[in-house]
DRENDRENPA-840293 format. One record per atom (N, C-alpha, C): residue number from 1; residue in one letter; x, y, z. Coordinates in steps of 0.2 Angstrom, whole numbers. Example, Ala and Ser with C-alpha at 12.3 -4.5 7.8 and 13.67 -1.06 7.14 Angstrom:
[1 A [66 -28 39]]
[1 A [62 -22 39]]
[1 A [66 -16 39]]
[2 S [64 -11 35]]
[2 S [68 -5 36]]
[2 S [64 0 39]]
END
This chain:
[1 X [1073 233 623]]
[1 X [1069 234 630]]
[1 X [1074 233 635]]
[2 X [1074 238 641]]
[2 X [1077 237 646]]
[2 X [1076 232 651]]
[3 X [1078 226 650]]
[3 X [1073 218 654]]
[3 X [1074 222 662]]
[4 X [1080 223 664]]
[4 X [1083 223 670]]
[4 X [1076 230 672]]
[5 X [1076 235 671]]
[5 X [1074 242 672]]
[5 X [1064 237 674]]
[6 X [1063 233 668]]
[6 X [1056 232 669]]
[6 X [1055 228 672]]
[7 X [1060 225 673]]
[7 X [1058 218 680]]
[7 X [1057 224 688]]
[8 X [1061 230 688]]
[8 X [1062 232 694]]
[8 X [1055 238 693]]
[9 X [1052 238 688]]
[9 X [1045 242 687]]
[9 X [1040 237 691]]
[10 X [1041 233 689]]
[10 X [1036 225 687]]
[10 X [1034 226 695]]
[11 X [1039 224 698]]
[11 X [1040 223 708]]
[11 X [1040 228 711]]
[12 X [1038 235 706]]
[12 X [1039 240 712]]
[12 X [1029 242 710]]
[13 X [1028 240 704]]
[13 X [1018 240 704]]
[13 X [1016 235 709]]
[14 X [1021 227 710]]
[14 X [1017 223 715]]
[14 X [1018 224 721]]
[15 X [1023 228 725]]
[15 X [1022 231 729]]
[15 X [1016 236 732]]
[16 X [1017 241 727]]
[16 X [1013 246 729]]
[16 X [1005 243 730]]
[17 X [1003 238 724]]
[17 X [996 237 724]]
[17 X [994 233 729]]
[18 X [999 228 731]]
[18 X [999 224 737]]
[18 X [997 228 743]]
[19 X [1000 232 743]]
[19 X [1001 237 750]]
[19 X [994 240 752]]
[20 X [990 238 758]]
[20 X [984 241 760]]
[20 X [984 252 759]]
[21 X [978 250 754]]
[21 X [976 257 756]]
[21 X [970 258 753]]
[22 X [969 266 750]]
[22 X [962 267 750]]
[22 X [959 263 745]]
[23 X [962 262 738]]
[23 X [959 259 735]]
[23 X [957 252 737]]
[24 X [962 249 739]]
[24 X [961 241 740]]
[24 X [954 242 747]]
[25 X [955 247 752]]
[25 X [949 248 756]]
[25 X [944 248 754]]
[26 X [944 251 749]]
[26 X [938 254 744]]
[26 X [935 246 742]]
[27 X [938 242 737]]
[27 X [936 235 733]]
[27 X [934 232 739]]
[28 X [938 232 743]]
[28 X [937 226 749]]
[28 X [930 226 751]]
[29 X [929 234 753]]
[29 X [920 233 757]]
[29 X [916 234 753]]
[30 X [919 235 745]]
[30 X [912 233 741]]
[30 X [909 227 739]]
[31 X [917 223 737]]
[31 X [914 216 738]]
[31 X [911 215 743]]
[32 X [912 215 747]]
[32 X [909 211 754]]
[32 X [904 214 754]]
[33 X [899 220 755]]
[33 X [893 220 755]]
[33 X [891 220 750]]
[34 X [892 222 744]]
[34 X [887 223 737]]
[34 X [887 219 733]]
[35 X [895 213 733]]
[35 X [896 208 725]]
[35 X [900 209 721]]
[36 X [899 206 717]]
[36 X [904 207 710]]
[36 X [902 212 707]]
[37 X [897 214 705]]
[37 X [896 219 700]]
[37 X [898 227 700]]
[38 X [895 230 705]]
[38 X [898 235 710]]
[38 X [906 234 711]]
[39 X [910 231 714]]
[39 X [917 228 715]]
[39 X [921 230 710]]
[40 X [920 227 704]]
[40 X [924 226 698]]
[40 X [923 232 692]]
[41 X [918 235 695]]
[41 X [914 242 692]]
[41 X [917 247 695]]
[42 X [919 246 702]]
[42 X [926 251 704]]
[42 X [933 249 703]]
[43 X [935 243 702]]
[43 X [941 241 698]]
[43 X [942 248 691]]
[44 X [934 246 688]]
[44 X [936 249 682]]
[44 X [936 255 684]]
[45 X [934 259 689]]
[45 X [937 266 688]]
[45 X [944 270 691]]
[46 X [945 264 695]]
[46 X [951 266 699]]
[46 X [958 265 693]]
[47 X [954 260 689]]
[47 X [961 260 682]]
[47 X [959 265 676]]
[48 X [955 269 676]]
[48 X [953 274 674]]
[48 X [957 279 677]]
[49 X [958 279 683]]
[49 X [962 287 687]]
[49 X [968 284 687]]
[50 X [969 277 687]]
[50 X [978 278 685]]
[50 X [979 280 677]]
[51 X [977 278 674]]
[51 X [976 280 667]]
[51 X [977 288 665]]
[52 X [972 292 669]]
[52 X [973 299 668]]
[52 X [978 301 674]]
[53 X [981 298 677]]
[53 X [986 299 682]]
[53 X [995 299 677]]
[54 X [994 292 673]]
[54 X [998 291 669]]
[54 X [999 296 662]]
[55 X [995 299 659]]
[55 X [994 303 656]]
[55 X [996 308 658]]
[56 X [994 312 662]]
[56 X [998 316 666]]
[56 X [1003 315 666]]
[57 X [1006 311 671]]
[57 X [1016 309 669]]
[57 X [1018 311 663]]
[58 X [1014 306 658]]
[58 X [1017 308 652]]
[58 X [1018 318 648]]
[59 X [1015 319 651]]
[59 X [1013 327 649]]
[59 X [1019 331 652]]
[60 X [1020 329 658]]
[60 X [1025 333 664]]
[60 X [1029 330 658]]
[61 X [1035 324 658]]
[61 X [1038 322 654]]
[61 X [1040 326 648]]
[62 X [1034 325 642]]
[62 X [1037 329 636]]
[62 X [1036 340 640]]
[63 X [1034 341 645]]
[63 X [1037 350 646]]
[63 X [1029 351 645]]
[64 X [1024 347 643]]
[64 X [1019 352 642]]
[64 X [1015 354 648]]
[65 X [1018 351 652]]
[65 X [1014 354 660]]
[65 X [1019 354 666]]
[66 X [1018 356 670]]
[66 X [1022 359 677]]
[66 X [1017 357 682]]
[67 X [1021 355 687]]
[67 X [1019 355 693]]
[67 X [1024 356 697]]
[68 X [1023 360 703]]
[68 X [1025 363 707]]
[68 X [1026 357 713]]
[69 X [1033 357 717]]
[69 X [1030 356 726]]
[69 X [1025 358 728]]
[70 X [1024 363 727]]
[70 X [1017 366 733]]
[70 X [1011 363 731]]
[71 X [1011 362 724]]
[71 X [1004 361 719]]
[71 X [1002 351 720]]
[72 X [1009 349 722]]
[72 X [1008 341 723]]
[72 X [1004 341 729]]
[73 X [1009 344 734]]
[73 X [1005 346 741]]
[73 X [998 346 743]]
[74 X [997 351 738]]
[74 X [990 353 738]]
[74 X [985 349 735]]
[75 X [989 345 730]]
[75 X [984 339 728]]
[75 X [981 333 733]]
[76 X [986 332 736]]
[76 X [989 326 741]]
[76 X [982 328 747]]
[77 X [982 335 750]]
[77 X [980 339 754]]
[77 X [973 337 751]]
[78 X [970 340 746]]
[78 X [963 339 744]]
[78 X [960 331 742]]
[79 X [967 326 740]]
[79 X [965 319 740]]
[79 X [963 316 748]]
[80 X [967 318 752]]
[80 X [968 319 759]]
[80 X [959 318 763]]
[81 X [958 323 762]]
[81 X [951 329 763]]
[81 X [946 323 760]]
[82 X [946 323 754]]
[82 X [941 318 749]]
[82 X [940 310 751]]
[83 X [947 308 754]]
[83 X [948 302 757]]
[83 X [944 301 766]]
[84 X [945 305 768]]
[84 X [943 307 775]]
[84 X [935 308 776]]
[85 X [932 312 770]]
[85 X [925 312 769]]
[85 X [921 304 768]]
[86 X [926 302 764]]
[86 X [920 295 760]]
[86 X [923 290 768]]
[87 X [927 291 771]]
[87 X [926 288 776]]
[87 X [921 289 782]]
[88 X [920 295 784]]
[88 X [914 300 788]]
[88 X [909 297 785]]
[89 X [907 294 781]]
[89 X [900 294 777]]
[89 X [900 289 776]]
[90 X [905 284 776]]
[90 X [903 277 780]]
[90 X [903 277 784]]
[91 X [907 278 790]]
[91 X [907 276 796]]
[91 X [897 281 801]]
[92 X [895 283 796]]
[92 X [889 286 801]]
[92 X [882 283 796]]
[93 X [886 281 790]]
[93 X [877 281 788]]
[93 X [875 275 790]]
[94 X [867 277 790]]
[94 X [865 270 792]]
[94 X [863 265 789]]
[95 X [862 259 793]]
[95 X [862 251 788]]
[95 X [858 252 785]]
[96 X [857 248 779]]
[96 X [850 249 773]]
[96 X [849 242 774]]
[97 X [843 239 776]]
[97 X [842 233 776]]
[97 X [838 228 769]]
[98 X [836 235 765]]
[98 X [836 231 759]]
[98 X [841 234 754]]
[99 X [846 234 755]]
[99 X [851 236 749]]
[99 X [848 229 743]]
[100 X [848 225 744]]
[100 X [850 219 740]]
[100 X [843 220 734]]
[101 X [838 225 737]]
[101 X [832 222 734]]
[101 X [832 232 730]]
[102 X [834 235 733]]
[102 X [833 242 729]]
[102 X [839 243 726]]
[103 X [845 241 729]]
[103 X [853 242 724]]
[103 X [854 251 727]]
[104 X [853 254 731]]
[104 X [852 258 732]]
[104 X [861 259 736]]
[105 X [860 254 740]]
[105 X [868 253 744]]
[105 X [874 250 738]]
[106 X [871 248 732]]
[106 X [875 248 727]]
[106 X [880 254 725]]
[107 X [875 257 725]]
[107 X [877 265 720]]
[107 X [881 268 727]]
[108 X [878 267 733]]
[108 X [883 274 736]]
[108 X [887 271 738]]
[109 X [889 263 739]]
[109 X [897 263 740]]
[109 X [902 260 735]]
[110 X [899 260 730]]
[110 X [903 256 725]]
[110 X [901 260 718]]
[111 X [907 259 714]]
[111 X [904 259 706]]
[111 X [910 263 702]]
[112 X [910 266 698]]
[112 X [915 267 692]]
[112 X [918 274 695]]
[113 X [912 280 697]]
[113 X [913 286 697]]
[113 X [917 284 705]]
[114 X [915 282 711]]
[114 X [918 279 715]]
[114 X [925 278 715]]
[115 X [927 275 711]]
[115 X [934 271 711]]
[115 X [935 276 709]]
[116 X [935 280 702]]
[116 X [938 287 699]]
[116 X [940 291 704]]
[117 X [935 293 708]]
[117 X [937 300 713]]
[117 X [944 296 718]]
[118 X [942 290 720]]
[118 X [947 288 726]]
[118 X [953 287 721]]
[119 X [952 283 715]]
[119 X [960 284 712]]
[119 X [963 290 712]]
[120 X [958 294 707]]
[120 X [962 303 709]]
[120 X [965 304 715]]
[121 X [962 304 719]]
[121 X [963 308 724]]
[121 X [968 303 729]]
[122 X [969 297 728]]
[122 X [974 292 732]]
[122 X [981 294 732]]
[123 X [984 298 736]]
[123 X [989 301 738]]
[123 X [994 298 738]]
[124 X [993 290 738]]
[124 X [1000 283 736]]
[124 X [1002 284 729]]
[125 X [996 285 725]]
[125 X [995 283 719]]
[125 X [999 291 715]]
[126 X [996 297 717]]
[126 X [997 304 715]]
[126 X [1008 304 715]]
[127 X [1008 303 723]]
[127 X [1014 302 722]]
[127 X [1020 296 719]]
[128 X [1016 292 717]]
[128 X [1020 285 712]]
[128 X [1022 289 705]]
[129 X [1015 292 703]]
[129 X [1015 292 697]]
[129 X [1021 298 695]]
[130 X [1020 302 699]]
[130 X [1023 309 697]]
[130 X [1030 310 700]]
[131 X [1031 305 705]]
[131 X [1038 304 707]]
[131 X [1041 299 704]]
[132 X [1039 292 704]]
[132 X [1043 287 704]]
[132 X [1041 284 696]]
[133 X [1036 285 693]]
[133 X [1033 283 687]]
[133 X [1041 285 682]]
[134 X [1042 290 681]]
[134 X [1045 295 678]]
[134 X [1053 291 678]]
[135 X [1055 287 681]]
[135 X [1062 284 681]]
[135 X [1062 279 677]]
[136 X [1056 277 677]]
[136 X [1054 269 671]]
[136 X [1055 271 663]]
[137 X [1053 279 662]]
[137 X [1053 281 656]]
[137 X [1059 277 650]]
[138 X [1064 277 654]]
[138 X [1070 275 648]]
[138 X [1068 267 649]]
[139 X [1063 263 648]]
[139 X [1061 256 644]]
[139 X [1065 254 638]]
[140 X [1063 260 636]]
[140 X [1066 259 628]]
[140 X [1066 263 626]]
[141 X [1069 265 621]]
[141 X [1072 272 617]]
[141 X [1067 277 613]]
[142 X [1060 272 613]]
[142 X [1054 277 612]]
[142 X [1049 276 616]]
[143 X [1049 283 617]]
[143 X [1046 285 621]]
[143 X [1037 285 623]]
[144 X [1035 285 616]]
[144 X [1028 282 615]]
[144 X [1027 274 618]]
[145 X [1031 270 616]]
[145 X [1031 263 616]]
[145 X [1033 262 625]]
[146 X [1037 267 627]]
[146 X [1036 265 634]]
[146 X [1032 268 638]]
[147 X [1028 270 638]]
[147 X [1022 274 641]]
[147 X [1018 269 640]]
[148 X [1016 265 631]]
[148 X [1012 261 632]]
[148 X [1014 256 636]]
[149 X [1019 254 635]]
[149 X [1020 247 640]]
[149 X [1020 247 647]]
[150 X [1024 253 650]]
[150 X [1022 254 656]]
[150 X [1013 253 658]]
[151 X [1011 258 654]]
[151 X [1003 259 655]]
[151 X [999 252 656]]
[152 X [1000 246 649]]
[152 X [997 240 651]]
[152 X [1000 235 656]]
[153 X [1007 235 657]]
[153 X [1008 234 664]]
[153 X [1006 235 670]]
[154 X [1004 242 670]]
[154 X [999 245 676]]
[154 X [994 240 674]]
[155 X [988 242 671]]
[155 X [981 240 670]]
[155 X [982 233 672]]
[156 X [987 229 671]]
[156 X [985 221 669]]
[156 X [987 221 677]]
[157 X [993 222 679]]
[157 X [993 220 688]]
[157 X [988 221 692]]
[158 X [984 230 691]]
[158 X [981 230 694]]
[158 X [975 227 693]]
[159 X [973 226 690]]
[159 X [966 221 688]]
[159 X [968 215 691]]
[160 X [972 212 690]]
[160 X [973 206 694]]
[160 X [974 205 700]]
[161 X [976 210 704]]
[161 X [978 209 709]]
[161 X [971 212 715]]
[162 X [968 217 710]]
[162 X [963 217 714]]
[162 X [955 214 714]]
[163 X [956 209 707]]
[163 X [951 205 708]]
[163 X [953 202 711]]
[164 X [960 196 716]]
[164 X [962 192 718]]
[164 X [958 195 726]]
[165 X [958 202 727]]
[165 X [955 204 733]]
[165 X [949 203 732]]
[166 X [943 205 727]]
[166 X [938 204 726]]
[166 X [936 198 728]]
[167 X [939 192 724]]
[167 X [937 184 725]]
[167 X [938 182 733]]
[168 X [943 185 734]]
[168 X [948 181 742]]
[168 X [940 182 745]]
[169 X [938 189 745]]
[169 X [935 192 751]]
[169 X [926 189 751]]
[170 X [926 188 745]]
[170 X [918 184 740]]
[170 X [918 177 745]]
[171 X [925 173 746]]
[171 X [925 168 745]]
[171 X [924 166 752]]
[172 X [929 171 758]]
[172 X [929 169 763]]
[172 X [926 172 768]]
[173 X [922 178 766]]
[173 X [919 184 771]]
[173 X [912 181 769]]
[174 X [910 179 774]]
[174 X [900 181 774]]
[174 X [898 187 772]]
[175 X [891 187 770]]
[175 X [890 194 769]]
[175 X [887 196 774]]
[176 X [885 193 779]]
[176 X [883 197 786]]
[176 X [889 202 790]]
[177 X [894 199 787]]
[177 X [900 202 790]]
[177 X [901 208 786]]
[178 X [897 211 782]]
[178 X [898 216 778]]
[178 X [897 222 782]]
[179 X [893 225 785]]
[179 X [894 229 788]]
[179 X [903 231 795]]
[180 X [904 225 796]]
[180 X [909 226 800]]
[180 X [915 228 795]]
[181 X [915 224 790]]
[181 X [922 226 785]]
[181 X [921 233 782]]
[182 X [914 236 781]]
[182 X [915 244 779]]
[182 X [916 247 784]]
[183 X [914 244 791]]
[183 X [917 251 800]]
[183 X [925 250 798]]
[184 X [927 243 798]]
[184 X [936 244 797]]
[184 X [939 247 792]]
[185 X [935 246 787]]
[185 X [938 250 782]]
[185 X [938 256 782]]
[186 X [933 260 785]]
[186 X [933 267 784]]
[186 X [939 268 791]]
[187 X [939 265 795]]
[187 X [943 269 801]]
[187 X [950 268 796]]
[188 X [952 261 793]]
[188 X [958 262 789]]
[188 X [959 269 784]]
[189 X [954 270 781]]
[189 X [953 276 776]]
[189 X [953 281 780]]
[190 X [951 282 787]]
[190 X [951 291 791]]
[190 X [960 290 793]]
[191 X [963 284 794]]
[191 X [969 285 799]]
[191 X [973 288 794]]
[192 X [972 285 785]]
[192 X [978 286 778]]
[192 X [975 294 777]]
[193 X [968 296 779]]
[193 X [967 304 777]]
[193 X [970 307 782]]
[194 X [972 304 788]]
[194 X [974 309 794]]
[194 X [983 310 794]]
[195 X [987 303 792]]
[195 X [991 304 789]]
[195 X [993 310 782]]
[196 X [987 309 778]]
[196 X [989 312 772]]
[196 X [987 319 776]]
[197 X [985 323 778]]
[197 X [984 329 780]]
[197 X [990 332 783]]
[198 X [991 329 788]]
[198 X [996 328 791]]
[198 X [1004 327 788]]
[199 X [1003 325 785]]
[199 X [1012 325 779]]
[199 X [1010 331 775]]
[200 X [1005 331 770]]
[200 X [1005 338 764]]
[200 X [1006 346 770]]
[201 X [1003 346 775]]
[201 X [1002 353 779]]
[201 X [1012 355 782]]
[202 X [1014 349 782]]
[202 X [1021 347 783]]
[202 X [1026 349 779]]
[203 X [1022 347 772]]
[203 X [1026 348 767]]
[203 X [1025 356 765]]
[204 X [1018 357 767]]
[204 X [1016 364 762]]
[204 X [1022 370 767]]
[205 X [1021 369 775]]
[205 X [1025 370 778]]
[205 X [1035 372 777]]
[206 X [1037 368 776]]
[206 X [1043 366 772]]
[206 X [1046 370 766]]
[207 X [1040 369 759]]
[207 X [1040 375 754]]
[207 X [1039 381 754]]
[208 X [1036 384 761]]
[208 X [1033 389 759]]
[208 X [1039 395 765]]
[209 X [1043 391 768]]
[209 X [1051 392 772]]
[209 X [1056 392 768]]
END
């Protein structure tokens, strides 16, 4: 195993997971209004979408799939779009004052299917895997074996580091504060959708000159 290649994989996952965005927006304002349960039930899906994110790599990899510039683009553009929406729809819906007792506010800001679409569509995420993921391949001389180790690599960082945001936020954020933490979080999620628009139309731009 390449120690030196995995030490520089190792700090380029804690980077990226560290680094605010949709997803960590996303954990942040579930915990804070809805709990553990909901929370960690979007952890599991956002490690579901890197999962199917990393499987893909591995496809492009061995030739059995292609993706184009314009095709990334336009993933980026529609994770973009889809990020921008779930923002609009927090920032306008209105307060439910019995979430706690229908769970109603459970389902529609948090949970499994939740985290899945925002990882898919997480434009940090789309471009790590399919640009930079791909450098890491040579781990080790088989190439199954480093897919797998990459893979639990990912999973264990990310679980950890986003439970560390789960707990931080349980522990020191009131819940009454919860509705304030979903208005900032979504403004955070429309300014990364208005960015991500904004760069793919750039790039689509670019490619098609």
């Amino acid at each position: 195993m390449n120690m030196s290649l995995l030490s520089t994989y190792i700090l380029s996952v804690i980077l990226l997971l560290i680094t605010p965005g949709p997803v960590v927006a996303l954990i942040t304002v579930t915990a804070a209004r809805d709990g553990y349960r909901p929370a960690f039930a979007t952890v599991a899906g956002t490690n579901a979408a890197s999962l199917i994110l990393i499987a893909f790599a591995a496809l492009m990899l061995k030739g059995v799939v292609s993706l184009s510039p314009v095709w990334i683009s336009f993933t980026g553009l529609g994770g973009a779009v889809y990020i921008g929406y779930t923002a609009l729809r927090e920032l306008f819906s209105p307060p439910s004052s019995d979430a706690a007792d229908t769970g109603t506010e459970v389902q529609r800001q948090g949970g499994f299917l939740q985290g899945l679409a925002i990882g898919l569509s997480n434009p940090k995420d789309i471009l790590f895997f399919v640009s930079l993921f791909p450098q890491f391949i040579a781990l080790t001389r088989d190439f199954t074996t480093s897919i797998l180790t990459l893979s639990l690599i990912w999973v264990i960082f990310d679980f950890a580091i986003l439970t560390l945001y789960i707990l931080t936020v349980r522990r020191w954020m009131p819940a009454r504060y919860g509705r304030k933490t979903g208005a900032v979080s979504a403004l955070f999620l429309l300014s990364v959708a208005g960015c991500g628009v904004v760069y793919n139309i750039l790039a689509l731009t670019d490619n098609w000159h």
